[in-house]
C-alpha positions in Angstrom: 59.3 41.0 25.0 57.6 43.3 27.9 56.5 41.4 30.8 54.0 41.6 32.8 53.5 39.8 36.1 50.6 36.8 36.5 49.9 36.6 33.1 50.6 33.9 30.7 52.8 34.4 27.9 51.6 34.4 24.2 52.9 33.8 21.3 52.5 35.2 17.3 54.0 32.8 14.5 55.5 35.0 11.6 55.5 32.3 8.2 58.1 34.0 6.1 59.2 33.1 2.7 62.2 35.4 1.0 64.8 35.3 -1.7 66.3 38.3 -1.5 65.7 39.6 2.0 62.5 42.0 1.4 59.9 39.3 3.0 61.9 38.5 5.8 62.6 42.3 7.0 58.6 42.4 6.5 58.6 39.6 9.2 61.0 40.9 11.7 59.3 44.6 11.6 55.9 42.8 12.2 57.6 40.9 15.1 59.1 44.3 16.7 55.3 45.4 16.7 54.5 42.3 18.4 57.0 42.7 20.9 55.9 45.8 22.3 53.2 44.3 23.5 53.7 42.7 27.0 53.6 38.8 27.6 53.6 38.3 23.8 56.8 37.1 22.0 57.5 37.1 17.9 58.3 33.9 16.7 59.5 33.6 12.9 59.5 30.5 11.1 60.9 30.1 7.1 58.1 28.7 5.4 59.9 25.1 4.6 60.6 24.9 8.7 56.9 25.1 9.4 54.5 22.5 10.2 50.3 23.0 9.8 50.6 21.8 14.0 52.9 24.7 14.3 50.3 27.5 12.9 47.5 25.3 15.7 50.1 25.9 18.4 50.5 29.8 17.9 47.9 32.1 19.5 47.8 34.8 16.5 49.6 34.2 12.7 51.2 36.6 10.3 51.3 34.7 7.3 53.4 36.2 4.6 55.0 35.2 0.9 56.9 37.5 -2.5 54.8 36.5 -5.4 55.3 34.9 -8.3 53.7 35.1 -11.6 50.8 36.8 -9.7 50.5 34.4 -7.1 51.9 33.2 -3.8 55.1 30.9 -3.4 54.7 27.2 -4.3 56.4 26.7 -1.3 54.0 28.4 0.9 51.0 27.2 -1.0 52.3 23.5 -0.3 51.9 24.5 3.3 48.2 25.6 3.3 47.1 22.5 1.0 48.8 20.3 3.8 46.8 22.1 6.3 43.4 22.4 4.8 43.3 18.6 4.7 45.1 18.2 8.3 42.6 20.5 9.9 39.3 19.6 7.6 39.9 16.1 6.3 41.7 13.8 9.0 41.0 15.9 11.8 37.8 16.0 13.9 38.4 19.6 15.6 39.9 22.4 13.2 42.8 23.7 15.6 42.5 27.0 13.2 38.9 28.1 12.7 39.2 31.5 14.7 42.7 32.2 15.2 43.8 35.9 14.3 45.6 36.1 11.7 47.0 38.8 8.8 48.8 38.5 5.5 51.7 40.0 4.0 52.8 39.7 0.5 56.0 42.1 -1.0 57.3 42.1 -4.3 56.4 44.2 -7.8 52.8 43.4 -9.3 52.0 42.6 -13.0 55.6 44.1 -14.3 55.9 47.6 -13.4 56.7 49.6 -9.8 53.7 51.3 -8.1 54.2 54.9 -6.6 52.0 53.9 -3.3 53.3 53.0 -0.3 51.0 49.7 0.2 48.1 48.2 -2.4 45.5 45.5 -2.4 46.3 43.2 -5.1 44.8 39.7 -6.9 47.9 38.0 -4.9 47.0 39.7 -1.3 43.5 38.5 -1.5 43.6 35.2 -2.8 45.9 34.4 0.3 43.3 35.8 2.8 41.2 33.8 0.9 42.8 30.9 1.7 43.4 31.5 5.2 39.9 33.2 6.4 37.6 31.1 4.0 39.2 28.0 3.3 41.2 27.0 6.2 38.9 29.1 8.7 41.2 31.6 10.7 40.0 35.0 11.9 40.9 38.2 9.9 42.4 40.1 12.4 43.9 43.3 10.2 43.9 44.2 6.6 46.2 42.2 4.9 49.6 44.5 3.3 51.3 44.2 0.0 54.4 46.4 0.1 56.6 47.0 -2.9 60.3 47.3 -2.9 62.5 49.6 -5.2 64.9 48.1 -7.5 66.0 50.8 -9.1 69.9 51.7 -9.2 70.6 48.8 -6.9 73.1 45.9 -7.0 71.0 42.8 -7.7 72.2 40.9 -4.8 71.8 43.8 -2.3 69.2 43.2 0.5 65.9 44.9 0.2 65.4 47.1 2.8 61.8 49.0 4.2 61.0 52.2 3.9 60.3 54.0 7.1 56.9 54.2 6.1 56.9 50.5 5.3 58.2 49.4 8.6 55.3 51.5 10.8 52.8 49.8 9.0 54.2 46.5 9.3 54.8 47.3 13.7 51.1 48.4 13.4 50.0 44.6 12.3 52.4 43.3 14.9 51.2 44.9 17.2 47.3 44.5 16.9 48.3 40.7 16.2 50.1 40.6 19.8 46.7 42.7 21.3 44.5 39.8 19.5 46.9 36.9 20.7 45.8 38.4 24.3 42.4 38.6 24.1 40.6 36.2 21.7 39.2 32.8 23.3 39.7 29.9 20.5 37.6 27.2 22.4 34.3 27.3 20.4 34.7 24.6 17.9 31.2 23.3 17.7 29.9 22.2 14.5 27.5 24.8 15.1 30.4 28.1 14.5 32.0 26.0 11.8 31.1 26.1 8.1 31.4 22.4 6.7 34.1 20.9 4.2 31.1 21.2 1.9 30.3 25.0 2.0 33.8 25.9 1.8 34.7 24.1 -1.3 38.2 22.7 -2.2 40.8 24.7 -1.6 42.0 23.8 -5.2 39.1 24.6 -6.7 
């Protein structure tokens, strides 16, 4: 982490969840983005270490899961129920409506390898769905689904990035770090928040 002198420190949350590696590099590429900006530091987190008072307590989330069967981790999912109700049900305040955040997601969609380098998938946007419309945090940059190559590999090899993959992954860091810097999260008033009504259930 740069420093830079008389200003306070800041600090991204990475939520990771990986089996074999491919996630987690995700996560530490996104935190050497963060990292280059000063008086922010990457924090990453495995998804079963982190707490819904832990996402409140960062200034800027990167939010990230491999899917399965066309959808997020259970694991990670457990998480964001936990927090819905925390933040909308037995809280007055919601500690999360406004915070910058992103998504990542990683993994082969619906069976077969894609040739591009990143895609927008079902999986991607029914976790920004969650986060942004549900729960109430602030998109900050496109979300990123990135798909590893298999191919000719042992099985129980670690997944590494592409070049390619690992710029755009530094890019979200570092916008992330840049929004962690400058975006005030004090406006809670009923007025700038959408109701438990509007938004539905976050099962439904």
């Amino acid at each position: 982490m740069r420093e830079k002198l008389g200003e306070k420190t800041r600090m991204v949350l990475i939520v990771t969840h990986s089996r074999r590696g491919f996630t987690d590099n995700i996560a530490k590429a996104i935190a050497e983005g963060v990292e280059e900006i000063p008086n922010v530091k990457a924090v990453i987190k495995r998804v079963n270490e982190v707490q819904p008072s832990d996402l409140a307590e960062a200034d800027a989330l990167a939010i990230g899961s491999p899917t399965y069967l066309d959808y997020i981790s259970g694991e990670l999912k457990h998480l964001l129920d936990n927090t819905y109700y925390k933040f909308h049900k037995e809280e007055k305040i919601n500690r999360l409506a406004g915070k910058p955040a992103a998504v990542f997601v990683s993994g082969r969609y619906k069976g077969y390898l894609i040739k591009k380098m990143q895609f927008r998938s079902v999986v991607l946007e029914e976790l920004e769905r969650l986060l942004f419309h549900f729960i109430g945090m602030k998109k900050m940059v496109g979300g990123i689904h990135l798909i590893h190559d298999i191919s000719g590999r042992d099985p129980r090899a670690p997944l590494p990035l592409t070049p390619e993959q690992a710029v755009l992954c530094k890019n979200m860091g570092r916008k992330l770090a840049l929004s962690a810097r400058i975006t005030k999260l004090t406006d809670y008033s009923p007025k700038n928040r959408q109701s438990n009504k509007d938004r539905g259930d976050i099962n439904g």
